[in-house]
C-alpha positions as CSV (number, residue, x, y, z in Angstrom):
1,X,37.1,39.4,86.4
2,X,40.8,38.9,85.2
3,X,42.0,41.0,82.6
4,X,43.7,39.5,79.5
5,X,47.4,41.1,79.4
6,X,48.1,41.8,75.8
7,X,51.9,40.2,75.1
8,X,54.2,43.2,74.7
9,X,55.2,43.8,71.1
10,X,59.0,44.5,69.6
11,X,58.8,47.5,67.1
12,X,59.5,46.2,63.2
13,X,63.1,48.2,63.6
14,X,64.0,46.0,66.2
15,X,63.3,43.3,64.2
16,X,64.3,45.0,60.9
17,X,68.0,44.7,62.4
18,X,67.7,41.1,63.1
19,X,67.7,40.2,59.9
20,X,71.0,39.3,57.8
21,X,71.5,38.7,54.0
22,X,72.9,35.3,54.1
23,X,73.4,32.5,50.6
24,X,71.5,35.5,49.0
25,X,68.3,35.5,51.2
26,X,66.9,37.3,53.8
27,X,67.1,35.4,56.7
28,X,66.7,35.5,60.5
29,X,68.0,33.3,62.8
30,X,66.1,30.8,65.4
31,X,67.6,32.4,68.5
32,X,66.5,35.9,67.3
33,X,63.0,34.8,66.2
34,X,62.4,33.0,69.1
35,X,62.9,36.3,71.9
36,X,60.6,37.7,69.5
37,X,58.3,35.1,69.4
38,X,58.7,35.1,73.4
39,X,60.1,30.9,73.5
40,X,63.2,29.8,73.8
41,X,65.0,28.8,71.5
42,X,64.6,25.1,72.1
43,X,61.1,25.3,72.2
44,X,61.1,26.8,68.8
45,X,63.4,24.5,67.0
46,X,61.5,21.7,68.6
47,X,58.4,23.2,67.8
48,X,60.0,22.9,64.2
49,X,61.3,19.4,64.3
50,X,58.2,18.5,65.5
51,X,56.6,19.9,62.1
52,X,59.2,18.9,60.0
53,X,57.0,18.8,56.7
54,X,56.2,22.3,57.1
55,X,59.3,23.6,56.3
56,X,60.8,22.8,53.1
57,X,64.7,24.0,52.0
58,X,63.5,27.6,51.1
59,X,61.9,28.0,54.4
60,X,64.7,27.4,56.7
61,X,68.5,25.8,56.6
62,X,71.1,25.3,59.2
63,X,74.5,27.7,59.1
64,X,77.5,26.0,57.9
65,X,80.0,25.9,60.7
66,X,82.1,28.6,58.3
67,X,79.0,31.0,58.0
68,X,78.4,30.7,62.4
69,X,82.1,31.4,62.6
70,X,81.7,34.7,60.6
71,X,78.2,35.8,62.7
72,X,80.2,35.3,65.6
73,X,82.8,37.8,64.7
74,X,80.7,39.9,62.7
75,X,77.8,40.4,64.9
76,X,79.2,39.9,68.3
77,X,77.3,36.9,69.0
78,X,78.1,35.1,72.0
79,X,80.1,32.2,72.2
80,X,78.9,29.1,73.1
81,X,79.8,28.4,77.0
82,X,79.1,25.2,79.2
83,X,75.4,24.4,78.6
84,X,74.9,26.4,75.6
85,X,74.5,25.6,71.9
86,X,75.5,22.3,70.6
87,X,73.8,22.5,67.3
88,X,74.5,25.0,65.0
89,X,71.6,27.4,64.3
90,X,69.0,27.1,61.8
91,X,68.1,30.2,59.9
92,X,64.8,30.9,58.9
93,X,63.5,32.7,55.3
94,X,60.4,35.2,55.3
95,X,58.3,32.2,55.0
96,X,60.0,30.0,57.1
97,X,59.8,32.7,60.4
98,X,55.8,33.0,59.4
99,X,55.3,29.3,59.1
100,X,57.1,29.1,62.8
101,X,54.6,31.5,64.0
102,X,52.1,29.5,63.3
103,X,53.4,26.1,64.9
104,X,54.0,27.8,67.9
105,X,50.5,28.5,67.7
106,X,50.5,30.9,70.9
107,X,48.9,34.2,71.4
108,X,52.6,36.4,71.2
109,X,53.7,34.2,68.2
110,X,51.0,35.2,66.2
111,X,50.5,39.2,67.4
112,X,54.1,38.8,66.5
113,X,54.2,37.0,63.3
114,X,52.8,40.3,61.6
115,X,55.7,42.7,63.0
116,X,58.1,40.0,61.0
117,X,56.2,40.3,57.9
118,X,55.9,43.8,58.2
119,X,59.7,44.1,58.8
120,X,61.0,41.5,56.0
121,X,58.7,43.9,53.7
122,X,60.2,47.3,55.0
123,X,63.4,45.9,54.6
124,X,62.8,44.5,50.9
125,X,61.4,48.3,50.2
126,X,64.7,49.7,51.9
127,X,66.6,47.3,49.6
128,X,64.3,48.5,46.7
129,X,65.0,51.7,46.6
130,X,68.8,51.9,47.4
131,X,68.9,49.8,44.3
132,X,67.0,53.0,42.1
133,X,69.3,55.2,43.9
134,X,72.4,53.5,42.7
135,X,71.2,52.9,39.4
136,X,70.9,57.2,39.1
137,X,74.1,57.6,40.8
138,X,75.8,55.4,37.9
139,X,73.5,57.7,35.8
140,X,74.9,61.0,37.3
141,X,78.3,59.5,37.1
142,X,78.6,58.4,33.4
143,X,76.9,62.3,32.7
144,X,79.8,63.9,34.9
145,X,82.3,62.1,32.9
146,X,81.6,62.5,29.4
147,X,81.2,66.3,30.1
148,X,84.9,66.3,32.4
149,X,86.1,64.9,29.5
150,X,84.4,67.3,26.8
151,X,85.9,70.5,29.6
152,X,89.1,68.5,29.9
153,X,89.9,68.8,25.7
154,X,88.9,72.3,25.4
155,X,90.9,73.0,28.5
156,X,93.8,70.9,26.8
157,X,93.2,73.5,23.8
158,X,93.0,76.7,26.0
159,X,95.9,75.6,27.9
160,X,98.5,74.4,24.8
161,X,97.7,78.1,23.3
162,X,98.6,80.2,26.8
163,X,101.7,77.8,27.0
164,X,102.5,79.0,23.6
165,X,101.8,82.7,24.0
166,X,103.9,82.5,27.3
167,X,107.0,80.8,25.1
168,X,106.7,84.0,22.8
169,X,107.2,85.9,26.0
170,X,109.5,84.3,27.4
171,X,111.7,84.5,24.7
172,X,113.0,88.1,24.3
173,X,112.8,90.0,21.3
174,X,116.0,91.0,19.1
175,X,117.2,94.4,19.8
176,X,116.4,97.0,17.6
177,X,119.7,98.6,16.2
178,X,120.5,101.5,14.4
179,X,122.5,101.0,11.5
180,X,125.6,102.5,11.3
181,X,126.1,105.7,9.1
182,X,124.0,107.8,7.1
183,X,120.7,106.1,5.4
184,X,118.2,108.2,3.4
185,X,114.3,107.7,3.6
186,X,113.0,108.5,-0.2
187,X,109.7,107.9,1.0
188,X,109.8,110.5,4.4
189,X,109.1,114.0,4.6
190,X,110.6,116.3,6.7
């Protein structure tokens, strides 16, 4: 009897960092999805072509040739060599990676197709949260200010009156003279 061999999985991290923010969308593109989908990435786009009608705009779009350029110095992606991309790549929403899975329609695609869910969700929870943080940072923030500036007048006060107390010392005091010749106290006793 043969044993089945399960297809072996990629953790949702791994996948979690193959996903970019790109036109304001979460996107991953077809050359990541496919190694995790275990084709190539021929296969997969003509897996796609092939189902044309499944994909609508928000699913999937190709990279301008400004947005590849930036990838390829961002990320480090490699540049295309003698018998490597001639087509720019497509980029592929939530949906779109899903709806992939299930046109490739084979056993890894679909054990797979869960991980991507699961890491487009961790990553719009991640996103979701650093979002609530910010928003009570900007909170702490505006509280810190008004009370610097409440501290910084009564510090303004405190500091105008020890400048002023520090003039009256600085300045020295007129010398105490006798007066010349005799001068009677009425008022003293002796």
């Amino acid at each position: 009897m043969a044993s089945r061999r399960r297809p072996a999985l990629v953790p949702v991290e791994h996948i979690s960092r193959s996903i970019l923010v790109l036109r304001g969308q979460r996107i991953i593109l077809d050359s990541d999805l496919a190694a995790i989908y275990g084709v190539t990435t021929g296969r997969l786009n003509e897996a796609v072509k092939r189902n044309a009608e499944r994909f609508p705009e928000d699913f999937m779009f190709r990279l301008s040739a400004a947005e590849h350029t930036v990838l390829l110095s961002q990320f480090a992606i490699a540049t295309p060599v003698r018998g490597g991309r001639r087509q720019l790549p497509w980029a592929f929403t939530e949906h779109g990676a899903i709806q992939a899975a299930n046109v490739l329609n084979s056993p890894r695609a679909i054990a797979m197709g869960v991980y991507v869910v699961r890491a487009f969700v961790k990553l719009r929870e991640l996103l979701a949260s650093n979002k609530e943080l910010a928003r009570r940072l900007d909170e702490l923030e505006a509280r810190i200010e008004k009370n610097i500036e409440k501290k910084l007048a009564t510090h303004d006060e405190a500091i105008a009156a020890m400048l002023s107390a520090i003039r009256q010392l600085m300045s020295p005091p007129a010398p105490k003279r006798r007066p010349i010749g005799f001068t009677a106290n009425l008022g003293e006793k002796s």
